[in-house]
TORMAR-393618 format. One record per residue (C-alpha): x, y, z; residue number from 0. Coordinates in nm, 4 decimals. Example, Ala and Ser with C-alpha at 12.3 -4.5 7.8 and 13.67 -1.06 7.14 Angstrom:
// residues 2
+----------+----------+----------+-----+
:     east :    north :       up : num :
+----------+----------+----------+-----+
:   1.2300 :  -0.4500 :   0.7800 :   0 :
:   1.3670 :  -0.1060 :   0.7140 :   1 :
+----------+----------+----------+-----+
// end
This chain:
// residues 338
+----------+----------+----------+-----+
:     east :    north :       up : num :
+----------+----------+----------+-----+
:  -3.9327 :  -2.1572 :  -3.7865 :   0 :
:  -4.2250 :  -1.9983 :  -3.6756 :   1 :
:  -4.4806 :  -2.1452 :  -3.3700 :   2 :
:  -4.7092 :  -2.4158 :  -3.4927 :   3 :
:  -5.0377 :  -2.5141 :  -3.3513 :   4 :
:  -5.0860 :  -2.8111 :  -3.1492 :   5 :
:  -5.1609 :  -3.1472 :  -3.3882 :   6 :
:  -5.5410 :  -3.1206 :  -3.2650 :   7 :
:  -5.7639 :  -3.4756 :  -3.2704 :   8 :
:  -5.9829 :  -3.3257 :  -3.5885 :   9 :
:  -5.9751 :  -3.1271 :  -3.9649 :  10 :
:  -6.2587 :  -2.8968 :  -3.7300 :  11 :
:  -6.0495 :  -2.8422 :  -3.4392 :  12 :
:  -5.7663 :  -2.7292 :  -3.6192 :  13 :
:  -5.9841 :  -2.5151 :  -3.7885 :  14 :
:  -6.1065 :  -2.3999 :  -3.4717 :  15 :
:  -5.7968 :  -2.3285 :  -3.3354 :  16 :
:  -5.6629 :  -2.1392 :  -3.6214 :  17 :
:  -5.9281 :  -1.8727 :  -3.6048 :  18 :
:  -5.8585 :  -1.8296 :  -3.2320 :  19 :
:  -5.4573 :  -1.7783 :  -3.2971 :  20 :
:  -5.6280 :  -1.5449 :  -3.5706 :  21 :
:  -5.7524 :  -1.3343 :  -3.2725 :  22 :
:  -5.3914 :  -1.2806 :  -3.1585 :  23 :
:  -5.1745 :  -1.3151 :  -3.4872 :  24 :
:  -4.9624 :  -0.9732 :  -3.5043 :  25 :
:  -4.8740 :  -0.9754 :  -3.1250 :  26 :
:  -4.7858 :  -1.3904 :  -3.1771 :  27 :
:  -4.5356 :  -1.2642 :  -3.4685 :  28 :
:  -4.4142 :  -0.9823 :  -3.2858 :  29 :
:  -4.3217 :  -1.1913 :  -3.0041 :  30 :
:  -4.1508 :  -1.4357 :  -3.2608 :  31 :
:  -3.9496 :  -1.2057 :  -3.3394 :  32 :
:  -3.8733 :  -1.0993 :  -3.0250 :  33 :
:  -3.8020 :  -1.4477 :  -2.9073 :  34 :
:  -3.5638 :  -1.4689 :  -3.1792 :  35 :
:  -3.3887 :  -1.1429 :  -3.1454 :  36 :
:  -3.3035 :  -1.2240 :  -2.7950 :  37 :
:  -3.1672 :  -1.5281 :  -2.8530 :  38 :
:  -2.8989 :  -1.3564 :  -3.0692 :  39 :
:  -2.5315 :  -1.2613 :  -2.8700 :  40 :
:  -2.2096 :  -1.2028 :  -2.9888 :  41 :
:  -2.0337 :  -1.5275 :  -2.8097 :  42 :
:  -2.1088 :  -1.7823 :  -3.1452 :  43 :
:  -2.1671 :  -2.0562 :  -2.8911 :  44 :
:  -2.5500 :  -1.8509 :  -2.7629 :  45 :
:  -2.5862 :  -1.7516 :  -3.1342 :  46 :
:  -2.5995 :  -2.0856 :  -3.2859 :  47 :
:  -2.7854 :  -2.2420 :  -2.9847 :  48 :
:  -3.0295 :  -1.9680 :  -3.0264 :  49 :
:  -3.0440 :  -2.0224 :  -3.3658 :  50 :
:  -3.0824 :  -2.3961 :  -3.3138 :  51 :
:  -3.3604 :  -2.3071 :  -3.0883 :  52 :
:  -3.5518 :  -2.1284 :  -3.2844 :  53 :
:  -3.5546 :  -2.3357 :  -3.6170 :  54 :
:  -3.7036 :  -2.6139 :  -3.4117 :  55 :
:  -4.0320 :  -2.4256 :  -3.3272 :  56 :
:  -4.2514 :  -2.4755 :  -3.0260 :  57 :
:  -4.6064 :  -2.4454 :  -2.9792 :  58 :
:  -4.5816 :  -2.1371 :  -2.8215 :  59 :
:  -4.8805 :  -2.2349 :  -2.6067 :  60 :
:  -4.7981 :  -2.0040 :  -2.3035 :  61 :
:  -4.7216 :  -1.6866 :  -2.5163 :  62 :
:  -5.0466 :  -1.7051 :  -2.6860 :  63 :
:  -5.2555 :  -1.7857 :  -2.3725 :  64 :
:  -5.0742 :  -1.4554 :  -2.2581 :  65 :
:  -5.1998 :  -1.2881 :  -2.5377 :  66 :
:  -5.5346 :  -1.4066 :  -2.5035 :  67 :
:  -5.5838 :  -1.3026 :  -2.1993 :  68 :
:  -5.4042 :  -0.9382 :  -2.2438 :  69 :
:  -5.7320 :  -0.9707 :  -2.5744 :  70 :
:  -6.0191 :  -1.0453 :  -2.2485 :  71 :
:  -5.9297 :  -0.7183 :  -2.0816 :  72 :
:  -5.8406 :  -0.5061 :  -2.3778 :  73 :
:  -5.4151 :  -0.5037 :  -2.2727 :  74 :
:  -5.2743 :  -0.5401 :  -2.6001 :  75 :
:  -4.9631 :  -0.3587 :  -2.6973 :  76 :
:  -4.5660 :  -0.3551 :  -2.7277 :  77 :
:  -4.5759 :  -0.4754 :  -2.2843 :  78 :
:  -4.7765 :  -0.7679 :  -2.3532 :  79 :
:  -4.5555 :  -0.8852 :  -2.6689 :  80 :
:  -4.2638 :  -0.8721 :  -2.4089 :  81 :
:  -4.4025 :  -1.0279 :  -2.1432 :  82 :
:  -4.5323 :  -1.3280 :  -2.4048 :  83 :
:  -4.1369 :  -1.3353 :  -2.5078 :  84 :
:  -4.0052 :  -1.3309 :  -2.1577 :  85 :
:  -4.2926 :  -1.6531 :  -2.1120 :  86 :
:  -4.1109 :  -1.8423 :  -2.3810 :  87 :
:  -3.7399 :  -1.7625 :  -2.2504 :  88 :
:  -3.8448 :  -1.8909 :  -1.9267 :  89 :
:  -4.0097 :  -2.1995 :  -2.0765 :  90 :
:  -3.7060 :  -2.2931 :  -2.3019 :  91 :
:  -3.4527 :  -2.2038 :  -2.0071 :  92 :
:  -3.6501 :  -2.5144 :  -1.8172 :  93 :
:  -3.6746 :  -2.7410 :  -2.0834 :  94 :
:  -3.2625 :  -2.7205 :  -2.1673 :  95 :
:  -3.1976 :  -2.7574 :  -1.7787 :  96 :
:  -3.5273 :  -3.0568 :  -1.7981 :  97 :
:  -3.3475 :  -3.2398 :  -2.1081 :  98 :
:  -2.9479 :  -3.2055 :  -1.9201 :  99 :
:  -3.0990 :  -3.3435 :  -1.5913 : 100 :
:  -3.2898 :  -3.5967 :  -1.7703 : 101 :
:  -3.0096 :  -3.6892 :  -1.9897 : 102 :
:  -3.2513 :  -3.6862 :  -2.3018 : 103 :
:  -3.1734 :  -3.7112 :  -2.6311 : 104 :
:  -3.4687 :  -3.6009 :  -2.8400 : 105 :
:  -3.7591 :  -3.2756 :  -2.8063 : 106 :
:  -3.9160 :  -3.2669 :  -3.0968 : 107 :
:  -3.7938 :  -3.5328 :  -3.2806 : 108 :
:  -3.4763 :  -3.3233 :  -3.2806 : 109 :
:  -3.1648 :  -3.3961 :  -3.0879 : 110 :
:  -3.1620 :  -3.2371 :  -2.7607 : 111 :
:  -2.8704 :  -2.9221 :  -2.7066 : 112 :
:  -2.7158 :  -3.1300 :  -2.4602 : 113 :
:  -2.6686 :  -3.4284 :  -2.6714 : 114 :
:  -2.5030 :  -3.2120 :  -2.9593 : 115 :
:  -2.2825 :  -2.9965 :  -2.7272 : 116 :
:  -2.2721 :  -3.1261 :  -2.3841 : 117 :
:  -2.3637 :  -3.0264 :  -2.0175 : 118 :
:  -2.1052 :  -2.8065 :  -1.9190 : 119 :
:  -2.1999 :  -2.5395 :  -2.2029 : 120 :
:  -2.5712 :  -2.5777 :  -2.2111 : 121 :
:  -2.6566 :  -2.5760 :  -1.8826 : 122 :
:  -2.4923 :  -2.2000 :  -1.8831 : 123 :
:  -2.7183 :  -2.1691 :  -2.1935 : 124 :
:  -2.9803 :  -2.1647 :  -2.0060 : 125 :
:  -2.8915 :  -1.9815 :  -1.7231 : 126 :
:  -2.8394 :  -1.7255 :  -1.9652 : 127 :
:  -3.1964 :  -1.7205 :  -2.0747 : 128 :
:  -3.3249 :  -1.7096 :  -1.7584 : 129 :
:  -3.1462 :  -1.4193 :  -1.6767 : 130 :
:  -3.2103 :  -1.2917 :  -2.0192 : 131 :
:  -3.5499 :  -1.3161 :  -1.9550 : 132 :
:  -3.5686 :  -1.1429 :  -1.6400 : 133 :
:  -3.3743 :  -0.8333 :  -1.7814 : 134 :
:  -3.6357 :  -0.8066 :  -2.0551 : 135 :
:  -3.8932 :  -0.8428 :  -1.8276 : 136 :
:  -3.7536 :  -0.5150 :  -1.6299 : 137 :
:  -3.7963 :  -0.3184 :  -1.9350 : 138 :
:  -4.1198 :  -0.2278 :  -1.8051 : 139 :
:  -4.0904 :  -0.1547 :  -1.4817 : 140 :
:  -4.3798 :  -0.3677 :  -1.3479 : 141 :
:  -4.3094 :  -0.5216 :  -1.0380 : 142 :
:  -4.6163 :  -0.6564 :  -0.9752 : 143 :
:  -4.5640 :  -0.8768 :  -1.2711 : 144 :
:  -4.1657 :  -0.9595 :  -1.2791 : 145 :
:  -4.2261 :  -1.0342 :  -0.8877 : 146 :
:  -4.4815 :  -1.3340 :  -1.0320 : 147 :
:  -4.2601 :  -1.4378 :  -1.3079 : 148 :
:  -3.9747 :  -1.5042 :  -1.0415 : 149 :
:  -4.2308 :  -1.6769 :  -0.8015 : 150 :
:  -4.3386 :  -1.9007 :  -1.0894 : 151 :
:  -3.9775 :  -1.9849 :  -1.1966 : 152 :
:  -3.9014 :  -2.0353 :  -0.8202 : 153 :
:  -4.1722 :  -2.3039 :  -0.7935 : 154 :
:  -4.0600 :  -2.4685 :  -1.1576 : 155 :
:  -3.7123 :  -2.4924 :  -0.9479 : 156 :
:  -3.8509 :  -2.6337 :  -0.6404 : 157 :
:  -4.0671 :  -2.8695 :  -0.8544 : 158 :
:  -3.7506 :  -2.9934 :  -1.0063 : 159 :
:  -3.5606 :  -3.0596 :  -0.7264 : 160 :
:  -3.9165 :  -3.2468 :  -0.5706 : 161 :
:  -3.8687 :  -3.4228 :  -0.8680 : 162 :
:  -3.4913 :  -3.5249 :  -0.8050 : 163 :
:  -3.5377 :  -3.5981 :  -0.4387 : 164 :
:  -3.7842 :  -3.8795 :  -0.5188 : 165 :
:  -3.6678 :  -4.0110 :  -0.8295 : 166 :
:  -3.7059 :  -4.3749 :  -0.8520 : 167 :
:  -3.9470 :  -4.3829 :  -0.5347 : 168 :
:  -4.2135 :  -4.6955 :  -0.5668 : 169 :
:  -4.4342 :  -4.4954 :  -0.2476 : 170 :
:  -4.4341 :  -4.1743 :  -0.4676 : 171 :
:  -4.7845 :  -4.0412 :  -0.3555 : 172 :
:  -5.0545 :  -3.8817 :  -0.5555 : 173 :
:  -5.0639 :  -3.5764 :  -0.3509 : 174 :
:  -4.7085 :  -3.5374 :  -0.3961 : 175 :
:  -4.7374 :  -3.6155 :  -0.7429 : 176 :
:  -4.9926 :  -3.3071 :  -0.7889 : 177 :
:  -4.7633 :  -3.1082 :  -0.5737 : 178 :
:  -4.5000 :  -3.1385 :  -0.8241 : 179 :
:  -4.7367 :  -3.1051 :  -1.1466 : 180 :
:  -4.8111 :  -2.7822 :  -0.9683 : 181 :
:  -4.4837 :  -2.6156 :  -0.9663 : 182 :
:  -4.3476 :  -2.7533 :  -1.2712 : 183 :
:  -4.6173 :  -2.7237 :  -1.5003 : 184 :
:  -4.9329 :  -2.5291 :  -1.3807 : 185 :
:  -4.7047 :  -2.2108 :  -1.1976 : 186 :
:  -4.6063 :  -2.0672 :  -1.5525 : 187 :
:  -4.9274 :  -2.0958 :  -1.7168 : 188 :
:  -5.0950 :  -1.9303 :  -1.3799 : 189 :
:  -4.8688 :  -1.6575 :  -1.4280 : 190 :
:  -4.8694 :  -1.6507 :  -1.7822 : 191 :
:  -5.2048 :  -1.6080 :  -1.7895 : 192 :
:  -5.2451 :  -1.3295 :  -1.4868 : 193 :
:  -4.9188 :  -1.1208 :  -1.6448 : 194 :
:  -5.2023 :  -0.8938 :  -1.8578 : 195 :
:  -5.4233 :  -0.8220 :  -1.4945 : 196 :
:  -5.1402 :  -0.7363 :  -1.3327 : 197 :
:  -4.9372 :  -0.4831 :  -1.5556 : 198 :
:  -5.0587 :  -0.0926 :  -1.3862 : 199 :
:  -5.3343 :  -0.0014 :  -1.3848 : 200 :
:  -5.3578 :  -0.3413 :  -1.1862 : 201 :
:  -5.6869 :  -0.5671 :  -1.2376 : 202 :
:  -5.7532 :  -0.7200 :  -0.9365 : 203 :
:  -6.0676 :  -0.8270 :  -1.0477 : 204 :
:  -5.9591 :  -1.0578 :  -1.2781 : 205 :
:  -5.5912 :  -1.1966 :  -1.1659 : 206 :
:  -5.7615 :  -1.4584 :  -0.8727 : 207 :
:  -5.9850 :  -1.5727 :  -1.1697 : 208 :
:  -5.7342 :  -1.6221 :  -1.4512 : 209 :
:  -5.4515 :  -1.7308 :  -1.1587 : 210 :
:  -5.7098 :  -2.0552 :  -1.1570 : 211 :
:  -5.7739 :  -2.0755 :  -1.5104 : 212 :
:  -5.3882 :  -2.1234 :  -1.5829 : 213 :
:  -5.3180 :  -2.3157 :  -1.3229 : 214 :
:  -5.6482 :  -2.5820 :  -1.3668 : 215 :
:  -5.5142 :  -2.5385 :  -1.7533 : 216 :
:  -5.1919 :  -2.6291 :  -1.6837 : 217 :
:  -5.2353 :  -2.9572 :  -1.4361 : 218 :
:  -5.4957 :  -3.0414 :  -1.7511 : 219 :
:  -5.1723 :  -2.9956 :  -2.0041 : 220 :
:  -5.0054 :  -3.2096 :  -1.7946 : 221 :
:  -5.2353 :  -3.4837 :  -1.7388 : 222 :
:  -5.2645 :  -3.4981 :  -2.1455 : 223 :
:  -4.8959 :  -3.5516 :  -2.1272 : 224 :
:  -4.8885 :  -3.8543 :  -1.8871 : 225 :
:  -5.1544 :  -4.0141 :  -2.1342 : 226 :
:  -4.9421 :  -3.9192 :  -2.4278 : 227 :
:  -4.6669 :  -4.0950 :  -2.2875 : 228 :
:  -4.8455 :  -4.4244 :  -2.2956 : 229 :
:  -5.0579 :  -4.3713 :  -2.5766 : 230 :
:  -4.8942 :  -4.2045 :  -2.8577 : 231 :
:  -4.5832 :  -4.3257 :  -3.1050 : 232 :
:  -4.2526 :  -4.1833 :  -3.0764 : 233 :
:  -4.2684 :  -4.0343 :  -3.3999 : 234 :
:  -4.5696 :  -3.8221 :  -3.2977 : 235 :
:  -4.4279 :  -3.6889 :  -2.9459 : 236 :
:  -4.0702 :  -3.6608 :  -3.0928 : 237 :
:  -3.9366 :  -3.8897 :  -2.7860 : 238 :
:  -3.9676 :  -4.2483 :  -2.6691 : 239 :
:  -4.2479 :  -4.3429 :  -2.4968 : 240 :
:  -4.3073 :  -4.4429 :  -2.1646 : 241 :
:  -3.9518 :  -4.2151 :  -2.1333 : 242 :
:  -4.1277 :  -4.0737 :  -1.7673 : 243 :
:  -4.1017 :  -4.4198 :  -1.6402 : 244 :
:  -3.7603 :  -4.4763 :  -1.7961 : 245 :
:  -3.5961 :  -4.1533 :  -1.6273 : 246 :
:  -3.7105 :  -4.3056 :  -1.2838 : 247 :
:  -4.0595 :  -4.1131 :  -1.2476 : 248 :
:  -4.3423 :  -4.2064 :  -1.1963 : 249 :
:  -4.6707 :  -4.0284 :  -1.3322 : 250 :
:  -5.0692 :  -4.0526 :  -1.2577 : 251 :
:  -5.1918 :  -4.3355 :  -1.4844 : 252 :
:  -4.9147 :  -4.5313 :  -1.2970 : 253 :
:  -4.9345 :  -4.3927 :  -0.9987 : 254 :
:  -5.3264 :  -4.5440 :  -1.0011 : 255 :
:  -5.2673 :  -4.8785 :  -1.1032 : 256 :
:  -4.9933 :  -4.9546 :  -0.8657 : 257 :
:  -5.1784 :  -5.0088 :  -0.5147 : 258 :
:  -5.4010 :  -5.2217 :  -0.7678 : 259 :
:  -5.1074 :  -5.4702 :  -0.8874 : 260 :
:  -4.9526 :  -5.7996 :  -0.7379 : 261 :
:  -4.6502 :  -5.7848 :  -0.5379 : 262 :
:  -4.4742 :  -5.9233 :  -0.8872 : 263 :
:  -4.6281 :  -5.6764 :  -1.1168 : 264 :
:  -4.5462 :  -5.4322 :  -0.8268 : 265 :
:  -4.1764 :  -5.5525 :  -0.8816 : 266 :
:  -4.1912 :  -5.5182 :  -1.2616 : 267 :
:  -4.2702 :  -5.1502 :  -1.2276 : 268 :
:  -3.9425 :  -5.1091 :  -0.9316 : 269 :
:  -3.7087 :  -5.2730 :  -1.1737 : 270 :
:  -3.7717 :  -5.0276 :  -1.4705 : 271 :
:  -3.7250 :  -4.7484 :  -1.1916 : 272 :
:  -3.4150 :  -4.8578 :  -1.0665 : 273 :
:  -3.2691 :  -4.9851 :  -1.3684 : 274 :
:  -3.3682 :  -4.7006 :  -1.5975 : 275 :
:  -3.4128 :  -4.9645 :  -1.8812 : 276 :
:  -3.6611 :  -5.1511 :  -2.0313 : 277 :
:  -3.3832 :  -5.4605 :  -2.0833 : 278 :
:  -3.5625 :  -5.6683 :  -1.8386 : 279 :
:  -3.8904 :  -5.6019 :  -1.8311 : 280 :
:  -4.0195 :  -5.4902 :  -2.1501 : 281 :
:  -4.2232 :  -5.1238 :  -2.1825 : 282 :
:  -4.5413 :  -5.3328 :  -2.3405 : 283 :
:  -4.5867 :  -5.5168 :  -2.0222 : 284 :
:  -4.5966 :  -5.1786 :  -1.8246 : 285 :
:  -4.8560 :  -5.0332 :  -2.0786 : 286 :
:  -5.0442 :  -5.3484 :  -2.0366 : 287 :
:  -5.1119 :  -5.3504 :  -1.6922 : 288 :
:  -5.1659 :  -5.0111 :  -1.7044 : 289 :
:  -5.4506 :  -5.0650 :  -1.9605 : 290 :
:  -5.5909 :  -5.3463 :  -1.7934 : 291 :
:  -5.6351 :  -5.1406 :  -1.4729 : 292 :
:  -5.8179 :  -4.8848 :  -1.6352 : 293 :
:  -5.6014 :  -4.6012 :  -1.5378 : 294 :
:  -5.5863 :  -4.4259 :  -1.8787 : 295 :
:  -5.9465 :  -4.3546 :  -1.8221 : 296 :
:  -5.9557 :  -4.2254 :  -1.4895 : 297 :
:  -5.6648 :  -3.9950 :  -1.5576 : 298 :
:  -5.8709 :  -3.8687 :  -1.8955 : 299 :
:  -6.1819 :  -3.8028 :  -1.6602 : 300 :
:  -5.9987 :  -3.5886 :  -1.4354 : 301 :
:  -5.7734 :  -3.4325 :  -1.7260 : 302 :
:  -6.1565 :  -3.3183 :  -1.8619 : 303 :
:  -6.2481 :  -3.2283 :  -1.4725 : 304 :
:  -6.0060 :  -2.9706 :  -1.5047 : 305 :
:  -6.0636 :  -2.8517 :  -1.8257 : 306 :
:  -6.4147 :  -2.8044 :  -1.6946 : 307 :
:  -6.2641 :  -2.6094 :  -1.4017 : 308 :
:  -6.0603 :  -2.3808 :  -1.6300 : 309 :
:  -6.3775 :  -2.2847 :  -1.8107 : 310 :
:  -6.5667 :  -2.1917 :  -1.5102 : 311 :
:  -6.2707 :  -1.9616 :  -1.4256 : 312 :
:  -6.3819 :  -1.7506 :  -1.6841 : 313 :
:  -6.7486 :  -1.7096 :  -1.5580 : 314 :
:  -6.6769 :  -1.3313 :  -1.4357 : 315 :
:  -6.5611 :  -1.2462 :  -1.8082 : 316 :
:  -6.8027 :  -1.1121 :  -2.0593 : 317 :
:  -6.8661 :  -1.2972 :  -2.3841 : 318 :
:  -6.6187 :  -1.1914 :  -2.6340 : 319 :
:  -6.4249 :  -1.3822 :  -2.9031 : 320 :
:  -6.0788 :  -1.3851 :  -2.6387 : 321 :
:  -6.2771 :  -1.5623 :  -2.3919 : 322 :
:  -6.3890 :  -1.8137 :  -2.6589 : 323 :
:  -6.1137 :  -1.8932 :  -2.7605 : 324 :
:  -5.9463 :  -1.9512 :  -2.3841 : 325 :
:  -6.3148 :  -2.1950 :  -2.3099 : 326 :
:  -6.1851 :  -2.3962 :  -2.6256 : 327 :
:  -5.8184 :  -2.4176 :  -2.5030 : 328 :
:  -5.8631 :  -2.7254 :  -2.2422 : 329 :
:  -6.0557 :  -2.9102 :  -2.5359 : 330 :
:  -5.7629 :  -2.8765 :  -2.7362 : 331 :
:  -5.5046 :  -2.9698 :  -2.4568 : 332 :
:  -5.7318 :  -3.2643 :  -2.4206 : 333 :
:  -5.7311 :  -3.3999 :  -2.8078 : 334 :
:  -5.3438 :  -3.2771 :  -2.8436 : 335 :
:  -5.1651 :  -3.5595 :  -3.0273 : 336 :
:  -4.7812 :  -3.4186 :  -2.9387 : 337 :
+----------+----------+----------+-----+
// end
């Protein structure tokens, strides 16, 4: 299956954003294709996981920011279509490792590669694709830009294991919180979005200023998918909701409302956490207080805070269609509905 857009909030967004992927449409499929080709081997066990994989789609968000930005300086060519693959390969390589840690069962309304074949094979899965990746990525020759790709999958790493080390933790800080958000999430799209300054001839001009735009983009995505996790149905995400809070962690709107609660409330929120479960306290009494605090609010103002930041990132950059389209990217993280 081929990448789908985003389910924007609007007939006109979607409109919007479909002449924007317009912009970058033959480098998108090219890197499909790529994508897919990689994911083929001759052990039947990669095949049919790649295979797997690839029918389920993606919004190939990263790939085509990639793109867009290798449009804003005038990079486009057979490097940038592998560095947009070697995005992706990175991306899925965390979410298989994500979905094992997280014992998960659905992405994408789909059952999960661990669920159908177990730990012990997928988690070499995706090992392989991160080393698959990488290899690709050497095709090149660039150092300048395989060096970042490793720094940002080093961070996604460390974010994990951030993650792991205070799973379940009722004093989980916001600082910390954003600390994590930053490796996880906002690394990649930082570096997916500097890969096109930093191929030779080397633009230093423009990585500092895309470097922010990714990353502001990125803590924005992530914000979007806090709020999605207490907003939207199951059937729209393609995974239970309020599943964050379920798998012991705790994100922003939470986060907020806690110092805000009563010592009981407080204790409502430390049972889920510990017992992974919503058998004693039911998830609509989280969402509640959560919506009576007013969190989901404050977490959408600084979600558009940062989508404001992104924009301004892009000040140095003349007006062109490619920088357009990256201004109307936050919006649509914003108004994203999965």
């Amino acid at each position: 299956m081929p990448f789908r857009l985003l389910d924007a909030a609007s007939p006109a967004e979607t409109d919007q954003a479909e002449r924007f992927l317009a912009l970058v449409a033959e480098p998108l499929a090219a890197t499909d294709r790529l994508f897919r080709e990689r994911l083929a081997s001759d052990v039947p066990f990669i095949h049919h996981c790649g295979e797997y994989i690839f029918d389920g789609g993606g919004k190939r968000m990263r790939p085509v920011l990639l793109l867009l930005c290798a449009r804003l300086l005038e990079r486009e060519g057979d490097e940038e279509v592998t560095y947009a693959a070697v995005v992706e390969l990175i991306h899925t390589a965390t979410l298989i490792h994500d979905d094992i840690i997280d014992h998960a069962e659905l992405r994408r309304g789909r059952r999960t590669i661990n669920e159908l074949w177990g730990n012990n094979r997928t988690v070499l899965l995706g090992d392989w694709l991160y080393t698959s990746a990488m290899k690709m990525a050497l095709s090149h020759g660039s150092v300048e830009v395989i060096d970042r790709l490793c720094e940002a999958t080093l961070r996604m790493t460390e974010g994990e294991l951030l993650t792991q080390q205070r799973l379940g933790a009722i004093d989980l800080t916001v600082d910390e919180y954003f600390e994590i958000v930053d490796r996880k999430t906002a690394q990649l799209f930082a570096a997916a979005c500097s890969v096109p300054a930093r191929r030779r001839p080397v633009r230093l001009d423009a990585i500092a200023p895309l470097e922010r735009y990714g990353r502001a983009l990125g803590v924005c995505f992530q914000l979007a998918d806090d709020l999605l996790d207490f907003t939207a149905s199951a059937a729209s995400v393609g995974k239970p909701v309020l599943s964050d809070l379920k798998e012991g962690k705790l994100t922003l709107p939470l986060l907020l409302a806690l110092p805000r609660l009563t010592p009981s409330e407080r204790r409502k929120v430390e049972t889920v956490l510990g017992d992974r479960s919503f058998e004693r306290v039911a998830a609509s009494e989280i969402l509640e207080l959560v919506r009576r605090e007013g969190t989901l609010q404050e977490v959408e103002q600084r979600a558009r805070a940062l989508a404001d930041e992104a924009r301004v990132a892009l000040a140095l950059f003349p007006d062109s269609e490619a920088r357009s389209a990256l201004e109307f990217a936050p919006d649509f993280v914003l108004h994203r509905r999965s």
